[in-house]
C-alpha positions as CSV (number, residue, x, y, z in Angstrom):
1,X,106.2,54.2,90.7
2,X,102.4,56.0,91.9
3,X,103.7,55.3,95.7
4,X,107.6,56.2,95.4
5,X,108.7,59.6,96.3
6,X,108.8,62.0,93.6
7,X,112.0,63.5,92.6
8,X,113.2,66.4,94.4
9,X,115.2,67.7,91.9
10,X,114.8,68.2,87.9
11,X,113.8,71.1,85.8
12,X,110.6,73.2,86.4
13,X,109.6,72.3,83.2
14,X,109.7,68.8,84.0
15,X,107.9,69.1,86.9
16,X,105.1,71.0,84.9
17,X,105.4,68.0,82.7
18,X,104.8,65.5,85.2
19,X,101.5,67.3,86.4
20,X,100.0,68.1,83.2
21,X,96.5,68.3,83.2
22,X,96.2,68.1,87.6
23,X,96.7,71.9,87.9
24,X,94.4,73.5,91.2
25,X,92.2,74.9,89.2
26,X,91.4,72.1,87.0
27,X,91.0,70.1,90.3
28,X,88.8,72.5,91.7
29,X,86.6,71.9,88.7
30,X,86.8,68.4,88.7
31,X,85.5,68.4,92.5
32,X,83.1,71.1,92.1
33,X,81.6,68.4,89.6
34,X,81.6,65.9,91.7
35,X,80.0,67.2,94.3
36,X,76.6,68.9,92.7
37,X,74.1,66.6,95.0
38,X,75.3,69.2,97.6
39,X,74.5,72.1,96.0
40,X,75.9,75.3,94.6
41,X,77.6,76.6,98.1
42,X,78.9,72.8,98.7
43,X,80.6,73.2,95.0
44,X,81.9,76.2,96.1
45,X,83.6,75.2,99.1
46,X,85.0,72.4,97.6
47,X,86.7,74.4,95.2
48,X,87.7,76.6,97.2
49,X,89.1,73.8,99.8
50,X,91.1,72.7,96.9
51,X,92.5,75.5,96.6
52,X,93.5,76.1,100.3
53,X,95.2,72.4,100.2
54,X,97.2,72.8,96.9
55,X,99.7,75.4,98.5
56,X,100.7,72.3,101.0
57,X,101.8,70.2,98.3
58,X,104.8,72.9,97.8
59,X,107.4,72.0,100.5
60,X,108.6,69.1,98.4
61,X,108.4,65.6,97.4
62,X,105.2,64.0,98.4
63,X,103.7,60.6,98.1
64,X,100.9,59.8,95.7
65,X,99.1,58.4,98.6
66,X,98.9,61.8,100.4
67,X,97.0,63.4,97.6
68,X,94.6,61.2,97.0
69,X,93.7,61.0,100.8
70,X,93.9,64.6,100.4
71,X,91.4,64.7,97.5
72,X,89.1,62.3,99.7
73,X,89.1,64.7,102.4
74,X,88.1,67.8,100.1
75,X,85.5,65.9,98.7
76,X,83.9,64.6,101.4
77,X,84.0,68.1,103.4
78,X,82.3,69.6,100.9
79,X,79.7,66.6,101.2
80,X,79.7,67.1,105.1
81,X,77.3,69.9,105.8
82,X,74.3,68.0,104.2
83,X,75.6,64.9,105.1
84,X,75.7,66.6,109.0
85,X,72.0,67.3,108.6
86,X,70.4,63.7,107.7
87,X,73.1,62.2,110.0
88,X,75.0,64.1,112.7
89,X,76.7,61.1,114.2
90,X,77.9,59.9,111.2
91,X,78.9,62.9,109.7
92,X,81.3,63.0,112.9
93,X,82.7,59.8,112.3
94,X,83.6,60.1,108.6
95,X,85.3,63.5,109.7
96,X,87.3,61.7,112.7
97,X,88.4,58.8,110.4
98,X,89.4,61.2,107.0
99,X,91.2,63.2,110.0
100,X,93.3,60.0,111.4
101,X,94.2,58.9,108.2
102,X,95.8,62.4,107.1
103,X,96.9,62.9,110.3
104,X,99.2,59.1,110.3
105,X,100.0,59.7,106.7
106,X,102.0,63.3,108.0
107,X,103.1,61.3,111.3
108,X,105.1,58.4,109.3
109,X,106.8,60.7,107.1
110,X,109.2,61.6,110.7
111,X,109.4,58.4,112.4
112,X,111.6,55.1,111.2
113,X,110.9,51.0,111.7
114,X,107.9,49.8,113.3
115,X,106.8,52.9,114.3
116,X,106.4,54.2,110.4
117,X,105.0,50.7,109.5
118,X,102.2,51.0,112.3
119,X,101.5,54.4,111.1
120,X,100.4,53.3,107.9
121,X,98.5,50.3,109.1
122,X,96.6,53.3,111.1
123,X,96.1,55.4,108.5
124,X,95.1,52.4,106.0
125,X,92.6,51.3,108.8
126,X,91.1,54.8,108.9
127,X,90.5,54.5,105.3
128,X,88.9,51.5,105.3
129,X,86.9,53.0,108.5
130,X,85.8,55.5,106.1
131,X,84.8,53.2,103.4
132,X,82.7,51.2,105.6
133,X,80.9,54.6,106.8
134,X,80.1,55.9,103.0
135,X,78.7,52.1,102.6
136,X,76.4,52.8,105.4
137,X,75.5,55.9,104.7
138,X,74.6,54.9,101.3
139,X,72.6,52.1,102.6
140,X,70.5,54.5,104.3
141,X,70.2,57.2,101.7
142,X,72.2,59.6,103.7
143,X,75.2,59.9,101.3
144,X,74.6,60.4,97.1
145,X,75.4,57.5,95.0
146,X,78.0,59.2,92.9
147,X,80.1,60.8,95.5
148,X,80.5,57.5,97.6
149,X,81.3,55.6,94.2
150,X,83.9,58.2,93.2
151,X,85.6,58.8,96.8
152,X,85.9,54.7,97.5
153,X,87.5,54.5,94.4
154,X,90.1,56.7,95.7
155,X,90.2,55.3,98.8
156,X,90.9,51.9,97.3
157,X,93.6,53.6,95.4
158,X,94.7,54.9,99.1
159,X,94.1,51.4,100.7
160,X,96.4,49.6,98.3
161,X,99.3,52.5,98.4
162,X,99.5,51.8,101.9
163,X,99.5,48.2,101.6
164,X,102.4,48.6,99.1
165,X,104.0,50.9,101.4
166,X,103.9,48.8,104.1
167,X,104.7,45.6,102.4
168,X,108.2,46.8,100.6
């Protein structure tokens, strides 16, 4: 299941298995393709951010929701420094909301009950926080068309992990 836990244990080869074809480097090309509207040096630095998350994802069993959120993170930091220049303001609040929702994401993995439950709610309402922001900034041709249709799809991917999560 995309939101379960994936299993600690198993064979290296299995592991390699289940991550066929999502290696860094092919998501570093996938994101530097994504994000051309920015430019050459926003490509790069989406690549490169990529590459400075994937070493995270190495201290064990993650959820599926983590790396997407991830991924929407990267992406839209490499959109942020021309996003920063048509609108300051709302470059600041996409950056507080993709940091909330990573930062409740990490939070719920250490805490039990209610408190884990209203973690997630926090973190699904920073996504959604998010989403509302790219709609703006689309609205008012501060954010390219392709980038916002690509990173709410993820976040509608995250949205409904959460829900999931919470909901079991």
């Amino acid at each position: 299941m995309g939101e379960a836990r994936e299993a600690a244990g198993g064979s290296e080869a299995a592991r390699r298995a289940q991550s066929s074809g999502s290696s860094g480097a092919s998501r570093g090309a996938e994101t530097a393709r994504r994000v051309e509207s920015v430019g050459p040096r926003g490509a790069a630095r989406a690549a490169e951010a990529v590459r400075r998350v994937e070493p995270i994802g190495e201290r064990g069993p993650r959820l599926d929701v983590e790396r997407v959120a991830e991924r929407v993170a990267v992406r839209l930091g490499a959109a942020a420094p021309a996003l920063r220049r048509r609108s300051r303001w709302l470059a600041d609040q996409i950056e507080r909301a993709c940091g909330s929702m990573l930062l409740n994401l990490g939070e719920q993995e250490h805490v039990a009950g209610g408190n884990r439950r209203l973690r997630l709610e926090t973190a699904a309402g920073s996504a959604a926080e998010v989403r509302r922001a790219l709609r703006f900034g689309l609205a008012f041709g501060h954010v390219d068309a392709n980038l916002a249709e690509d990173v709410d799809a993820d976040l509608d991917r995250v949205i409904a992990m959460l829900w999931k999560l919470r909901h079991r």
